[in-house]
Backbone as a ProteinNet text record, in pm:
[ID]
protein_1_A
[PRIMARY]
XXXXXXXXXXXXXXXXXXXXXXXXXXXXXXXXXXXXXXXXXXXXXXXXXXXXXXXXXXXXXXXXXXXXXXXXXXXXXXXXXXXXXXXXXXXXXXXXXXXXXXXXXXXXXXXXXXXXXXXXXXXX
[TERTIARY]
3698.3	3568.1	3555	3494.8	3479.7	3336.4	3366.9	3254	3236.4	3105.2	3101.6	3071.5	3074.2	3102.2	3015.5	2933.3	2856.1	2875.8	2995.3	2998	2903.6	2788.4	2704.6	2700.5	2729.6	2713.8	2604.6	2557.9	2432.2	2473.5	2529.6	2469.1	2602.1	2713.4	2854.8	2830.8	2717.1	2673.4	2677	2779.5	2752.7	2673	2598.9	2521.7	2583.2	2541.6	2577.6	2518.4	2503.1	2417.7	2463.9	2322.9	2361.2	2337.5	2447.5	2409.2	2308.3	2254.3	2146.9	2239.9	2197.4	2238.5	2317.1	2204.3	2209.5	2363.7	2409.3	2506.4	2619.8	2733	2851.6	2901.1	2953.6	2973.7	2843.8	2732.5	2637.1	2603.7	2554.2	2573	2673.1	2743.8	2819.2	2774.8	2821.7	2775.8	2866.9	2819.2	2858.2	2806.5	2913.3	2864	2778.2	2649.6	2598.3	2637.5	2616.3	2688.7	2670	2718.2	2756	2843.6	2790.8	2894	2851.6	2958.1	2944.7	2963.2	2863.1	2850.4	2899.1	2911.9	3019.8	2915.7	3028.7	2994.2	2932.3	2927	2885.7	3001.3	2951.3	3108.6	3056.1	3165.9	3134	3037	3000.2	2920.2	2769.8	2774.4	2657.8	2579.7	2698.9	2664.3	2610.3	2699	2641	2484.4	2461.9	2376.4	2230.9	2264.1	2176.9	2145	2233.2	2250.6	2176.7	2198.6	2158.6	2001.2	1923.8	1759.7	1784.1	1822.6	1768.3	1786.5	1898.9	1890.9	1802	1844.7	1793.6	1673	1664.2	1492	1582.5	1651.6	1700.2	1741.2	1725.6	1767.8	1936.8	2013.4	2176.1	2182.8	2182.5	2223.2	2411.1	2456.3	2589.3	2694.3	2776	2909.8	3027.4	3146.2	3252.1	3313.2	3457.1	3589.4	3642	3665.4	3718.3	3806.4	3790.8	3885.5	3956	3909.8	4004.5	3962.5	4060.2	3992.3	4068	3987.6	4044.7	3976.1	4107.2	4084.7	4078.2	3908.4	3882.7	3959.9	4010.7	4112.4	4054.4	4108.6	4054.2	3948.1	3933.1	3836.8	3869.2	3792.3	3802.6	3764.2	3711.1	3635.5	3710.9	3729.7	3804.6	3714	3675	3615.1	3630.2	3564.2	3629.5	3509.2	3539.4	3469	3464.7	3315.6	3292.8	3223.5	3222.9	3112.5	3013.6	2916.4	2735.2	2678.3	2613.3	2498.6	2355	2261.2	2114.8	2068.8	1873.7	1780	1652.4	1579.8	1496.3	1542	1499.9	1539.9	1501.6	1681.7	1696.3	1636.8	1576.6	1508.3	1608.2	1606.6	1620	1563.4	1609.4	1494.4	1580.4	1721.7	1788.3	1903.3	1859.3	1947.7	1884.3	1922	1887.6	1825.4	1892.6	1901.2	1996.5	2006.3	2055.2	2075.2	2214.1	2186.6	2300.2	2285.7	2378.4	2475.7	2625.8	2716.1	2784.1	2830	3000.5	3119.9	3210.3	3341.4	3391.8	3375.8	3461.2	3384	3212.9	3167.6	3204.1	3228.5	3274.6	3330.2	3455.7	3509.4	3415.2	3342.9	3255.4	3148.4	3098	3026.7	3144.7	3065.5	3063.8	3092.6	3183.2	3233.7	3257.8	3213.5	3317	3422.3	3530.8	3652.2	3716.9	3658.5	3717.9	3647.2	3526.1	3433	3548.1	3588.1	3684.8	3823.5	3868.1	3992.7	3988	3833	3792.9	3776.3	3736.9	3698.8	3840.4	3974.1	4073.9	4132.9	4105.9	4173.1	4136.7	4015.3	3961.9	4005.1	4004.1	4113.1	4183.3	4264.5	4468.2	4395.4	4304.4	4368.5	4286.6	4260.6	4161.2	4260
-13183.5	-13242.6	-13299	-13389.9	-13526.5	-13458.9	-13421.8	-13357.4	-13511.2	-13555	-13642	-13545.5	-13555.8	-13508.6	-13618.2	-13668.2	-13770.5	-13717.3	-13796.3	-13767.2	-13887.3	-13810.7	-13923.2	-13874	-13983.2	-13993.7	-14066.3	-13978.2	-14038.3	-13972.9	-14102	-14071.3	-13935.6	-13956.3	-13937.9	-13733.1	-13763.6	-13583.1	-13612.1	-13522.4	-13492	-13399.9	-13449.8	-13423.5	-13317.5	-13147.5	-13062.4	-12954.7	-12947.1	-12848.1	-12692.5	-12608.4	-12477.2	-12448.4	-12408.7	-12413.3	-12233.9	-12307.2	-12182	-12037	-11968.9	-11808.6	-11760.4	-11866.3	-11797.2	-11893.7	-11985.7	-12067.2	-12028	-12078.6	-12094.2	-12097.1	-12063.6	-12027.9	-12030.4	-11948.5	-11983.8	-11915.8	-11954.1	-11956.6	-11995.3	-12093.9	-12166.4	-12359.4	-12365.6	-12522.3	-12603.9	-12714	-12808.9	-12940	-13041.4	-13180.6	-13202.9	-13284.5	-13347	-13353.7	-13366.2	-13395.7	-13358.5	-13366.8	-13296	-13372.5	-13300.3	-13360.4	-13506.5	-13582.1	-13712.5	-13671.3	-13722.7	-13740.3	-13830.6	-13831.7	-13862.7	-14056.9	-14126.9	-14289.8	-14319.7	-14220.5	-14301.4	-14308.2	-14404.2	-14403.1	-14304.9	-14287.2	-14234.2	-14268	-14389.3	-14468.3	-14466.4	-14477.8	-14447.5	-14265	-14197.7	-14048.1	-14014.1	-14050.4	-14069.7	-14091.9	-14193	-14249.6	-14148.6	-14114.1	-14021	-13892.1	-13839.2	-13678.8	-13727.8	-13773.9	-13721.3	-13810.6	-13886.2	-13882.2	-13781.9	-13660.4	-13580.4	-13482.3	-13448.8	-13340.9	-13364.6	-13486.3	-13502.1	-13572.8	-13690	-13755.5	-13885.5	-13960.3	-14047.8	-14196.8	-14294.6	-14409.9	-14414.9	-14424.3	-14444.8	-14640.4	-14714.6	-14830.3	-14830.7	-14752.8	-14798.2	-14705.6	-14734.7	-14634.3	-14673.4	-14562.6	-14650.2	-14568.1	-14572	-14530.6	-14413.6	-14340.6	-14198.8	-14148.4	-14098.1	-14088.7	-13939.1	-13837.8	-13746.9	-13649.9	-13575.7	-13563.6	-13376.2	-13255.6	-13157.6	-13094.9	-13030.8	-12925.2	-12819.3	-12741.2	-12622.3	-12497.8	-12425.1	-12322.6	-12240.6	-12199.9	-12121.7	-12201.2	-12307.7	-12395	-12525.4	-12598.5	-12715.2	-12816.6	-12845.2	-12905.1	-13034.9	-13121.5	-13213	-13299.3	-13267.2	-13289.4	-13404.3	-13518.7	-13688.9	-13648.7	-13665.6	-13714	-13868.8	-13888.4	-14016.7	-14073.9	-14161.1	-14230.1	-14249.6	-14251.2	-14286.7	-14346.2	-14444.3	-14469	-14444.5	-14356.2	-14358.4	-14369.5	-14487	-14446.2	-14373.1	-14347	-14238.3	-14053.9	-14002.4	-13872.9	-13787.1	-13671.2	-13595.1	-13503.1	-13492.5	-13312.9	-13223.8	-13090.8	-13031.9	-12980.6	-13061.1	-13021.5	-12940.7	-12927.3	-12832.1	-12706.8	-12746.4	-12655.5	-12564.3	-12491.6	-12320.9	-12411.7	-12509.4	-12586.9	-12738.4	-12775.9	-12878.7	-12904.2	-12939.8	-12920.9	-13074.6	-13137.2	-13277.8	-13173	-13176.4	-13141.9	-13217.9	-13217.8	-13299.7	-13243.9	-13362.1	-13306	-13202.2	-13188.4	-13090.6	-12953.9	-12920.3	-12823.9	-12802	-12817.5	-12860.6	-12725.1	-12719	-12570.1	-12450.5	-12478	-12336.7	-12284	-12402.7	-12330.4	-12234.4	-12169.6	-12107.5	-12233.9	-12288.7	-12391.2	-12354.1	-12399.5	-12385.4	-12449.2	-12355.5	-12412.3	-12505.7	-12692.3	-12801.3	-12862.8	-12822.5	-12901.7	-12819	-12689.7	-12628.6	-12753	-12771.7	-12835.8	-12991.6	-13075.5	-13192.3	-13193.9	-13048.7	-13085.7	-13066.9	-12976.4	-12950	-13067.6	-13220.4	-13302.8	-13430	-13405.7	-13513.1	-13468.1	-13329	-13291.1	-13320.7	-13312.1	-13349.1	-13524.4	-13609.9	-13757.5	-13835.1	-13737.9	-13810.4	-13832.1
-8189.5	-8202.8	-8344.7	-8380.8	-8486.3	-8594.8	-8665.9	-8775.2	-8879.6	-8924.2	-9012.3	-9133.6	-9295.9	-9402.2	-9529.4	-9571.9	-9593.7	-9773.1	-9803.1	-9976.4	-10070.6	-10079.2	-10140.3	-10297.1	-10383.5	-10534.8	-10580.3	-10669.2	-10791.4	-10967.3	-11031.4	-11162.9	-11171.2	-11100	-11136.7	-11071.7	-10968.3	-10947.4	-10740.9	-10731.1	-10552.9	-10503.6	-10392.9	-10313.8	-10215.7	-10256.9	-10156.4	-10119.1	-10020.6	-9870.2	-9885.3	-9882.5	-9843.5	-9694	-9629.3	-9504.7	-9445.1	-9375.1	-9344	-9311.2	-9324.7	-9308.5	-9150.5	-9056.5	-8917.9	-8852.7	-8950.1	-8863	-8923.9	-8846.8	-8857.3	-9039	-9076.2	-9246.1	-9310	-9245.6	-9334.6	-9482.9	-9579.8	-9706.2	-9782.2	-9731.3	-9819.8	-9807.8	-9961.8	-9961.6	-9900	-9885.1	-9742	-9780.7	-9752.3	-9795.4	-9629.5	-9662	-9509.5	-9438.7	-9302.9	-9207	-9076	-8970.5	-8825.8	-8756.5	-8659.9	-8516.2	-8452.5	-8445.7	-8377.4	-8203	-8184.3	-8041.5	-7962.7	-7857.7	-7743.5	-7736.5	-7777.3	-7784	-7888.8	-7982.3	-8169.2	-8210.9	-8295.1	-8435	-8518.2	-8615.7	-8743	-8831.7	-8831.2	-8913.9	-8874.9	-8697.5	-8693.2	-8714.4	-8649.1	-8719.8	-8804.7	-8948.2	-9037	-9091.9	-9018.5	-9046.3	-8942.3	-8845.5	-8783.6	-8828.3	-8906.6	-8983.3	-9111.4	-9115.3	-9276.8	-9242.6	-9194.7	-9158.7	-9083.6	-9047.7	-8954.8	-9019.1	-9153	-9222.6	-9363.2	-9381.8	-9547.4	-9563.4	-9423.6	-9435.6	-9517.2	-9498.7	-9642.4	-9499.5	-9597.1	-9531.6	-9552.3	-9504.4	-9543.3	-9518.9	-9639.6	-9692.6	-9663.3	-9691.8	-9646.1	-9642.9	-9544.8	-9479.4	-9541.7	-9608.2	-9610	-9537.4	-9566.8	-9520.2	-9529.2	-9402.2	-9464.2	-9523.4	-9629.7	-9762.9	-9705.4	-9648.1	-9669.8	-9500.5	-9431.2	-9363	-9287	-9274.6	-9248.6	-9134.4	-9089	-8927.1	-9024	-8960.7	-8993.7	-8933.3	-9020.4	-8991.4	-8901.9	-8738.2	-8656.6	-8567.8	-8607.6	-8579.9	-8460.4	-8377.3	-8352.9	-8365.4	-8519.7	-8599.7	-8706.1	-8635	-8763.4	-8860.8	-8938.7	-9067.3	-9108.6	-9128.5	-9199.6	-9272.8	-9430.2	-9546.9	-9564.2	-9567	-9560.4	-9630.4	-9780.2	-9900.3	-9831.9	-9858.9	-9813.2	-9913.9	-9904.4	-10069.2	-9955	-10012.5	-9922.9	-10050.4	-9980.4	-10018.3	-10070.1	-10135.8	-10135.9	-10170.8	-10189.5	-10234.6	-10120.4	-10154.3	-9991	-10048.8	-9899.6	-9887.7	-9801.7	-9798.6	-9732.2	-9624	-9489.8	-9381.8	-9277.2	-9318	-9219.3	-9277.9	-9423.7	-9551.7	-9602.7	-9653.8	-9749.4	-9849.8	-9914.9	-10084.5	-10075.1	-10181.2	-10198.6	-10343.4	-10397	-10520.7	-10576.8	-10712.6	-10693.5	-10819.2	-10793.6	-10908	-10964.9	-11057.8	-11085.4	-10980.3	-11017.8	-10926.7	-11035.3	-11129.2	-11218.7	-11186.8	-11172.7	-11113.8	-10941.8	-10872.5	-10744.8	-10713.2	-10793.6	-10728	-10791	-10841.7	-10884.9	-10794.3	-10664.9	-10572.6	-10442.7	-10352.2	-10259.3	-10144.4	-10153.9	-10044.7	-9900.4	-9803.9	-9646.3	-9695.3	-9620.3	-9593.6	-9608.5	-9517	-9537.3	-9681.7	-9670.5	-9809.3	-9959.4	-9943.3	-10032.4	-10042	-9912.7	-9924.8	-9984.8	-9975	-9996.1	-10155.6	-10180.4	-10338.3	-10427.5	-10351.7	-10395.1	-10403.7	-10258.8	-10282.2	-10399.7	-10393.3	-10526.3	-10653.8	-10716.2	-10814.6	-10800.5	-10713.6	-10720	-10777.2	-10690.8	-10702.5	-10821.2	-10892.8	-11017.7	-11157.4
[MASK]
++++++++++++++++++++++++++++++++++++++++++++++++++++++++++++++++++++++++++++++++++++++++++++++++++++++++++++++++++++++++++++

């Protein structure tokens, strides 16, 4: 199953999700995102998650830069650039907080968002 991953940058700081308690890794941070549904693209996903988690207009989709199967999981993960409008709320998160990539490994990551931030170290 097709997970979207919505790596949105402001002002050189990423945009990342505490996921609620009661779900699946909950309390760990998490870039935006969910599950693409059966006849969306990625792009439009995208673009449906995050007004439904964050309340935000998404101006534009790019290309998926990196992309991981959650261990134990049937979850394939595509990290995907976003630029949105307006400022996200949290309407389906614990928190929300914007970091550097150099703070990145210092949160409480899920799994693939762990392996995404391991791969932007290696390629910087």
């Amino acid at each position: 199953m097709r997970v979207v991953a919505a790596v949105i940058e402001r002002e050189a700081k990423l945009l990342i999700c505490l996921r609620p308690a009661h779900k699946r890794h909950g309390g760990l941070w998490e870039f935006p995102g969910g599950k693409v549904h059966e006849g969306e693209t990625e792009t439009e996903a995208v673009i449906r998650e995050l007004r439904e988690e964050l309340g935000v207009e998404t101006l534009s989709v790019g290309d998926v830069v990196f992309s991981s199967v959650d261990e134990g999981g049937v979850f394939e993960i595509c990290f995907i650039p976003a630029v949105v409008a307006g400022q996200p709320t949290a309407l389906e998160h614990s928190a929300l907080a914007w970091c550097s990539r150099d703070d990145l490994p210092s949160y409480a990551l899920a799994p693939s968002d762990r392996a995404f931030a391991n791969f932007t170290a290696e390629t910087r």
